[in-house]
C-alpha positions as CSV (number, residue, x, y, z in Angstrom):
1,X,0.0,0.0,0.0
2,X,2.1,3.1,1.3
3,X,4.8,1.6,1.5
4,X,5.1,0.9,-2.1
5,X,4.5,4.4,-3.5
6,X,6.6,6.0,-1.0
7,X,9.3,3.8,0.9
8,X,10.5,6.6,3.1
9,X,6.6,6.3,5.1
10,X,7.2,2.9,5.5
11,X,8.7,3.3,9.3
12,X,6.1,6.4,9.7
13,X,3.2,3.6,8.5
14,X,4.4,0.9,10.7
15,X,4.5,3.5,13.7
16,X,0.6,4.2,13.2
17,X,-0.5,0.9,12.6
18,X,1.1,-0.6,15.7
19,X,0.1,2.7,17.6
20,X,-3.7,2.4,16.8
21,X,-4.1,-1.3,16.2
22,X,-3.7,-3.3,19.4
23,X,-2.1,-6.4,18.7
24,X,-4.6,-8.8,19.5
25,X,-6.5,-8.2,16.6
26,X,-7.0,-10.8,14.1
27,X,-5.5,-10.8,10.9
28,X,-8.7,-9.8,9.0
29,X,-9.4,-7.1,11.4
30,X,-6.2,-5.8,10.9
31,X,-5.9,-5.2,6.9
32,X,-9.4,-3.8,7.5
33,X,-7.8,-1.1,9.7
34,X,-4.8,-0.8,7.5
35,X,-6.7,0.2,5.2
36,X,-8.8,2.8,7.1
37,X,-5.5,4.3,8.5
38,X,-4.2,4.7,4.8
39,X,-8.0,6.5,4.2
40,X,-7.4,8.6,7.2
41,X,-3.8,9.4,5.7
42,X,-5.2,10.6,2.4
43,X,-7.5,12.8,4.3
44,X,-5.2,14.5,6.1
45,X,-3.2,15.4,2.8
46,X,-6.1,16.2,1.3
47,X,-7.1,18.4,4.0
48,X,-3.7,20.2,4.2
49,X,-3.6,20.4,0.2
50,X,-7.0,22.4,0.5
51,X,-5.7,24.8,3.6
52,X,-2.3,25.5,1.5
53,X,-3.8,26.4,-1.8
54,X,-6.4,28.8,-0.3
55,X,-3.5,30.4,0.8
56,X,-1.8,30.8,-2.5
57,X,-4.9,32.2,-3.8
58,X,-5.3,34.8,-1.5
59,X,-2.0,35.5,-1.6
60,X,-2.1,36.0,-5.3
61,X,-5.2,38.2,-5.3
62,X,-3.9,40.4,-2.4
63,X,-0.9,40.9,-4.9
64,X,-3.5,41.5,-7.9
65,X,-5.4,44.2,-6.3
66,X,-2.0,45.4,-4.5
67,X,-1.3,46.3,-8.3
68,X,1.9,43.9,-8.4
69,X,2.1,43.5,-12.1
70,X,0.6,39.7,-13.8
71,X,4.4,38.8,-15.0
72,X,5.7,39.4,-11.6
73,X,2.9,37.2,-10.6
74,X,3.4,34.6,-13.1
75,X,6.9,34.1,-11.8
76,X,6.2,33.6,-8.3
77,X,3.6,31.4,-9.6
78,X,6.0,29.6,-11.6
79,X,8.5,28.6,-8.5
80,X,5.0,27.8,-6.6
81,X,4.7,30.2,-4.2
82,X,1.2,31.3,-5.8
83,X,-1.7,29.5,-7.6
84,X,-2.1,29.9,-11.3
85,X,-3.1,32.7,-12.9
86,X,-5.8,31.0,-14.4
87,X,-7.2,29.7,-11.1
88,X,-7.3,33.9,-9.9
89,X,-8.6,35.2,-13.2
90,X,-12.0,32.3,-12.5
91,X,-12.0,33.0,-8.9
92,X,-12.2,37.2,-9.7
93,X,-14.8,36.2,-12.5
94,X,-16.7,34.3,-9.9
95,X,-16.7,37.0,-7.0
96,X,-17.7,39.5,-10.1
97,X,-20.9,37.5,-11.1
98,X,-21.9,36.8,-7.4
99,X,-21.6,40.7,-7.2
100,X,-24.2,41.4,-9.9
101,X,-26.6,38.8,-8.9
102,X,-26.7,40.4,-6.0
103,X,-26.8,44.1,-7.1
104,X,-29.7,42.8,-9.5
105,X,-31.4,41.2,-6.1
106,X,-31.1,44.7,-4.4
107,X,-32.1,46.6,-6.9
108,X,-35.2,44.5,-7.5
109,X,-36.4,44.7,-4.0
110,X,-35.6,48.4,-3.4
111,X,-33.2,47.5,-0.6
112,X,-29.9,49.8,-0.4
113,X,-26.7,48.2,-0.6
114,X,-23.1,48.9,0.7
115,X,-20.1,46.8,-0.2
116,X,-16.9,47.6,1.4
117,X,-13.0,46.3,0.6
């Protein structure tokens, strides 16, 4: 499992498994949880992937409004400090269009509206 895609997590794998899985289990019981620690592993990386890329993306459009210029951005992209420009131009069309909906929402109901940034 692990083990074969990465042989460096081998130790780290055999260090959970005997930490959570008493060893009085049978031997079915056991490559059951295996396999729900190697579940709760992928998780976790998901879960930090998620967490780390948000932060690129704000990063990115704090540098995009700042008025850092897009080849500037593109480099730092580039040595992966930042997500893609591609990823900030959807995210800014996406904020853009929730924007109108909700201007058109206001605006039908006679309801003022401030946004502030």
């Amino acid at each position: 499992m692990i083990e074969e895609a990465n042989p460096e997590l081998k130790e780290f794998f055999l260090l959970i498994v005997n930490t959570i899985i008493s060893r009085n289990r049978l031997a079915h019981n056991k490559l059951k949880a295996k396999k729900l620690i190697v579940v709760l592993c992928y998780i976790i990386a998901g879960l930090h992937n998620k967490f780390v890329n948000q932060f690129k993306l704000e990063i990115r459009l704090y540098l995009a409004a700042s008025g850092t210029t897009w080849e500037a951005i593109d480099i730092m992209s580039s040595l992966g400090f930042l997500a893609c420009g591609k990823t900030i131009a959807d995210f800014q069309k996406k904020i853009q269009t929730i924007h109108l909906k909700l201007k058109i929402t206001f605006q039908k109901r006679g309801i003022a509206y401030t946004f502030t940034m």
